[in-house]
N, C-alpha and C positions, 0 to 999 in steps of 0.2 A: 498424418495422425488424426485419430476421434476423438474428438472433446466432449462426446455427447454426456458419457456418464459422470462427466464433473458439472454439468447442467443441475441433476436434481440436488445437489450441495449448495448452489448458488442461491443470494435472495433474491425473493418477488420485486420486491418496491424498491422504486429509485431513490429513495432516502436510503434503503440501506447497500445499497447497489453502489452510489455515490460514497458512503463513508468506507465503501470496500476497499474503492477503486484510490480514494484518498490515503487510507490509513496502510494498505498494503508496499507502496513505496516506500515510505518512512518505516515501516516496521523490516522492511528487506535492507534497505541504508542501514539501519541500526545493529542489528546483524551483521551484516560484513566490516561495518568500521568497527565492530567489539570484535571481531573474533582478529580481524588486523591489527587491534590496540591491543589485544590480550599478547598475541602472538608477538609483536615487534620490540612490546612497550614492558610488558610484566615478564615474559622471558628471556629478551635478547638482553635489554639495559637490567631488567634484577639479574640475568650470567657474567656481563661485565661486573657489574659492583659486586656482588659477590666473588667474582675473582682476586677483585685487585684486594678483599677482605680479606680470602685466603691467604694471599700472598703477605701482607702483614701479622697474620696470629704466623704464620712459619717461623717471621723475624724475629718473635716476641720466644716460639717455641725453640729456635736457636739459643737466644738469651739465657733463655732459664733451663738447658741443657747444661752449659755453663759456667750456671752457678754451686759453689763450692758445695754446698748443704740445701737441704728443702728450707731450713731456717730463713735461708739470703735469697730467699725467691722473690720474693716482693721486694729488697732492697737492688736487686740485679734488675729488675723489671721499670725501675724507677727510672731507670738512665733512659726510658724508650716511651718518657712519659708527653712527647707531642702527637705520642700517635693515639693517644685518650681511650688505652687499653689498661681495663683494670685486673690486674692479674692476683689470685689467694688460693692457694693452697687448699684443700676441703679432702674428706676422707675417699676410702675406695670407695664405699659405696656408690657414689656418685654416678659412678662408672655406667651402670647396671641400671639407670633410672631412665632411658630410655627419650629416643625424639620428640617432643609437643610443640604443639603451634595451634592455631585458632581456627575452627571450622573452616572458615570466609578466610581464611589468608592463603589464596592461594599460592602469591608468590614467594612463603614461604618454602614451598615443595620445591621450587627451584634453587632457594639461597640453601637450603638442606642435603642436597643432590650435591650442590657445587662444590661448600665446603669438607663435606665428608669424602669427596673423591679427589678436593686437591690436597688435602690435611689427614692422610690415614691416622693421626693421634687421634684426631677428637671421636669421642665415642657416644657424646651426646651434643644432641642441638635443642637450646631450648628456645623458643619463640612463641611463649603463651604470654609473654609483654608485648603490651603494640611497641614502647618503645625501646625495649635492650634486646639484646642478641644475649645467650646463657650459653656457652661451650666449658665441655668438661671432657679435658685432653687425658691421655695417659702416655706421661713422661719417665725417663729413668730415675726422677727423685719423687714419682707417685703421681697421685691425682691431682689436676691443675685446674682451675676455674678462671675464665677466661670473660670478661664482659664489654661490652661497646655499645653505641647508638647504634640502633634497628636503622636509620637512613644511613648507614653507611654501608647496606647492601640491597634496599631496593627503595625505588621512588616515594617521597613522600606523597602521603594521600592519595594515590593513585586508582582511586575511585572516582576522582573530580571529574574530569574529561567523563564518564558513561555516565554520571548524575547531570550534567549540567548538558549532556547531548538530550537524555530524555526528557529532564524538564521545559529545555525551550524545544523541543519538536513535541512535547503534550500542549504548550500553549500555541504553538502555530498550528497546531492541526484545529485544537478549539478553533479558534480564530477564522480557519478554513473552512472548519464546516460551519461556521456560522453564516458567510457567506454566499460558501454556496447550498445552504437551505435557502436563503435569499432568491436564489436563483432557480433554482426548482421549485417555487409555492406557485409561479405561474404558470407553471408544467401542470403541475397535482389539480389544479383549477380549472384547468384548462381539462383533464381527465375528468373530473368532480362534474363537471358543467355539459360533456359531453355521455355522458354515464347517464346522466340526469336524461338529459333530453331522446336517448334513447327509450329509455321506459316510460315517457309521456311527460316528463314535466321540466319546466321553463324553469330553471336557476339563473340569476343574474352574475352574468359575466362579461368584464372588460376587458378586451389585450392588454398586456403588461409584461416587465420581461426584457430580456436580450430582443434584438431584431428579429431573429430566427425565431423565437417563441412569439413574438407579437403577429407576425406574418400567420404563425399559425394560426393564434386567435383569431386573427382577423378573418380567415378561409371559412374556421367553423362560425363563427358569428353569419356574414355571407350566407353559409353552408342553410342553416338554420334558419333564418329569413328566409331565406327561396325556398327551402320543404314546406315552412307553416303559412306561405305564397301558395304555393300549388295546393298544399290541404284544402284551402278555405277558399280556394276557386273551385276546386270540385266539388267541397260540399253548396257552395251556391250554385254552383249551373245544375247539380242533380236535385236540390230545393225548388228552383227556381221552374226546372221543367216537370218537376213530378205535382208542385203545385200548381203551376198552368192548366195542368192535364186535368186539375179538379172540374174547371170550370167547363168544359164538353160532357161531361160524363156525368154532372149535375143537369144539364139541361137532356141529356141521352134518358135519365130516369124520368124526367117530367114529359118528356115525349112517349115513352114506353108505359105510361101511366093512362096514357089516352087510349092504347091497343087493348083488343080482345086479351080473356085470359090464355087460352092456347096460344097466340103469335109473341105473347108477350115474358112469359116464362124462360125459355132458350135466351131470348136478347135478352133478359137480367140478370142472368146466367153467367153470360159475357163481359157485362158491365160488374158483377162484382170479381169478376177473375181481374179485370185491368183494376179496380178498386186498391185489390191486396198487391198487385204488383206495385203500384202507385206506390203503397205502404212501404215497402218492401226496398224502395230505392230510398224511399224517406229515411228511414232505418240504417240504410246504407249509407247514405249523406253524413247522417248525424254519427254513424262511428263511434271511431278513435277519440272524438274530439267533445263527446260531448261530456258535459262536467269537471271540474276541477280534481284533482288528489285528495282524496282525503284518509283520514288515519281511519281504516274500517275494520271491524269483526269480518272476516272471512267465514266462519264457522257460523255466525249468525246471520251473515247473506244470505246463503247454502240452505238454511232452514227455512228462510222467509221464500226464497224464489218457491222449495218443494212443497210450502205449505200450499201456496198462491194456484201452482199446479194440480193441486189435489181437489182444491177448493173449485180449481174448473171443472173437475170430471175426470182429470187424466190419471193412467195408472203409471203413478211416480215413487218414488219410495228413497228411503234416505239411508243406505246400507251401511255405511264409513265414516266415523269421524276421529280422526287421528291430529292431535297436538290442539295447542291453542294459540291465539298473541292474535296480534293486529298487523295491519299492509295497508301501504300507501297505495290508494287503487282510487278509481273513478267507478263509484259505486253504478250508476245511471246506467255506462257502458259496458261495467261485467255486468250487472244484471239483464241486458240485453242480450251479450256474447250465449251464458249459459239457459236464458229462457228460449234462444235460437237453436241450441245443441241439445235441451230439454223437447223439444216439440219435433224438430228433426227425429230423435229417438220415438217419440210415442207415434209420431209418421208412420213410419216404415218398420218398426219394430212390432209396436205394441204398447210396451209397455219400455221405461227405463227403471235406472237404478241412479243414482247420485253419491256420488263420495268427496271428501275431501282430505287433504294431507298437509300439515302444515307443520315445518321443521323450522328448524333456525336460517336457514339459507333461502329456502326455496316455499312456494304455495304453490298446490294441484288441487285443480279443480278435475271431477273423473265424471261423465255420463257415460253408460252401458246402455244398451239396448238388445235384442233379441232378434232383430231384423237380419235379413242379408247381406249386409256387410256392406265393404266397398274393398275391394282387388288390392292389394298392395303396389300394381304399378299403378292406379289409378288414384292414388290418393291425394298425388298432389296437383292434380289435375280436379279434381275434389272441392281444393281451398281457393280453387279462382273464382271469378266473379263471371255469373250468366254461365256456370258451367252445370249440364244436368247430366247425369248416369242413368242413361235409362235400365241400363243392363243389370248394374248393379243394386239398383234403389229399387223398388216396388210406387213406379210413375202414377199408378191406379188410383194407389190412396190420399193423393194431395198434389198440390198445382204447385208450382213455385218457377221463380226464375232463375234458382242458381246462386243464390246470395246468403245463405243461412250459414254456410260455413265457411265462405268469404267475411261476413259480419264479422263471427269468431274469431277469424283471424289476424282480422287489422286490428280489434280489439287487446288481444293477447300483444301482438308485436306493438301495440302501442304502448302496454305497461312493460315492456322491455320483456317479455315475454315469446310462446311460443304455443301454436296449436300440433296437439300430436294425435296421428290417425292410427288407428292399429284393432286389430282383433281381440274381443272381449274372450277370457279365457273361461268368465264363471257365466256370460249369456250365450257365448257364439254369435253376436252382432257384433257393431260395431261399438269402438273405446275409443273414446275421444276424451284428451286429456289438454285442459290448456297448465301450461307448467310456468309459475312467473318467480322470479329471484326476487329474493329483499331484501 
């Protein structure tokens, strides 16, 4: 059998997941010992005791069959007085007034059933006392009123046992789930803390916890030290060589400085093309990594980068602005991501567009452009590093090594993000969208 479509019924979160998984037992227990106690306890013992009930008002309705006169009803009735039936006389009416009993008394319906089918005299049962039983027989000397104690045909208080089941399994569940919240905060922290360092940033966490949960701490802890290991090796060997590289290429110009102006042209040519590569890995280095979180305007980044672009010459334009609020972002690093996907655009394009979208969930950053595109099997081939499309970029217009939408994209996956490539619908270039959750 498929359990799939009891899936979207289920909760998300393991708090509520755990009070499911808890409170579901006890609610299924509680249930079958009530429907066990109703059935054993409120039917089987309220049909004995009201039998053996019946079988007494018979003895009593013998008696007073008996007696000489209706007068001698209650003195004939006397002789039968250990059986603590009160017996008087009352009009016809009586007759005709019909069975009561009390919303909630169920086991009344049982002692009502019982009496009326071992006793065809009695024509009424009345049980709107919790504690008397009322019968109103019809004998050959008239209407007979018949009374006794309610416990003497079903259990007293026999609500006790379903109160006292549910109040001590309400305190042991409390009690349970207090506990094991206890034990899930270092689950949830352990989530909190890896959540965290997926979208860039460093929350402080300890193992803590059952064994099983510490071990896990302990792997992403581990985990975490060897990625922001390896980060910070890459970025110093690509620092490290891209600024080496200064010091040839400084002395390459003060050599080229000495040449004629025709031999020397072409070679400075050269020397600024490895310049901007140089840059370019610098860029790269610094990443993901450079700046801290901070609480930023997205809607007022967006404006300052397109301002900054206009202010260079480039045809930028600011098409979209959808919502408002703030994002935890590293201002330094988006602003590098979208000045790389902004200049990319005005490359090969011409010109761009810029939009933004900012919902309660999610923030998208959008550059369009007019250019050629890039192929849909090629895109993600696109987001690597040292990857160039001759085919689909227009190579003509600008040198690069491959790195402007790899930038973009360690950036984006840095804020827990994502770079998405896709076809502009209102330019016909290309639409590049970094999408980041908050």
């Amino acid at each position: 059998m498929s359990f799939a479509w009891l899936k979207q019924y289920m909760p998300r979160g393991i708090y509520a997941r755990a009070a499911l998984i808890l409170l579901l037992p006890v609610i299924v227990v509680q249930l079958v010992v009530s429907v066990v106690f109703i059935q054993r306890h409120f039917e089987q013992v309220t049909r004995q005791m009201s039998s053996a009930a019946a079988r007494e008002v018979r003895l009593v309705l013998s008696v007073i069959e008996n007696a000489p006169s209706r007068t001698a009803i209650e003195s004939a009735a006397a002789q039968l007085a250990p059986l603590a039936i009160t017996v008087t006389p009352v009009s016809a009416q009586a007759l005709s007034e019909g069975n009561q009993r009390i919303w909630y008394d169920f086991s009344g319906i049982i002692v009502i059933d019982r009496l009326m089918s071992a006793v065809p005299e009695i024509k009424t049962v009345d049980l709107s006392f919790d504690r008397r039983v009322r019968l109103v027989l019809d004998t050959s000397l008239g209407a007979v009123q018949v009374t006794f104690d309610r416990r003497r045909v079903s259990a007293v208080a026999p609500h006790q046992l379903l109160v006292n089941m549910v109040f001590f399994s309400v305190i042991i569940t409390v009690i349970a789930f207090i506990y094991m919240r206890n034990q899930l905060r270092p689950i949830k922290r352990l989530a909190v803390a890896a959540e965290a360092f997926g979208r860039g940033r460093a929350v402080p966490y300890s193992p803590a916890g059952a064994t099983e949960v510490r071990a896990a701490g302990t792997a992403f802890v581990d985990m975490r030290n060897r990625i922001e290991r390896q980060i910070e090796t890459r970025t110093l060997m690509l620092s490290g060589v891209s600024h080496d590289l200064r010091t040839p290429l400084t002395r390459m110009r003060l050599s080229l400085s000495m040449l004629d102006d025709d031999e020397r042209e072409a070679l400075e040519q050269d020397v600024d093309d490895m310049q901007r590569m140089i840059d370019a890995f610098l860029s790269f280095a610094k990443g993901e990594s450079e700046g801290e979180p901070e609480c930023v305007d997205p809607v007022a980044l967006t404006k300052t980068i397109v301002e900054d672009a206009q202010r260079a010459g480039q045809p930028v334009t600011l098409n979209e602005v959808e919502g408002e609020g703030t994002a935890m972002l590293r201002p330094l690093a988006m602003r590098r991501a979208l000045d790389n996907l902004v200049s990319n655009a005005v490359r090969y394009g011409g010109k761009a567009e810029v939009s933004i979208r900012v919902t309660e969930k999610s923030l998208r950053f959008r550059v369009e452009d007019n250019g050629p595109g890039i192929p849909e099997e090629q895109r993600a081939d696109a987001q690597r590093p040292f990857t160039r499309l001759d085919p689909a970029r227009n190579q003509d217009q600008g040198s690069g090594v491959g790195l402007g939408l790899a930038i973009a994209t360690d950036i984006a996956r840095a804020h827990g993000g994502t770079l998405r490539l896709g076809r502009s619908s209102r330019m016909g270039g290309l639409r590049a969208d970094i999408v980041i959750a908050r």
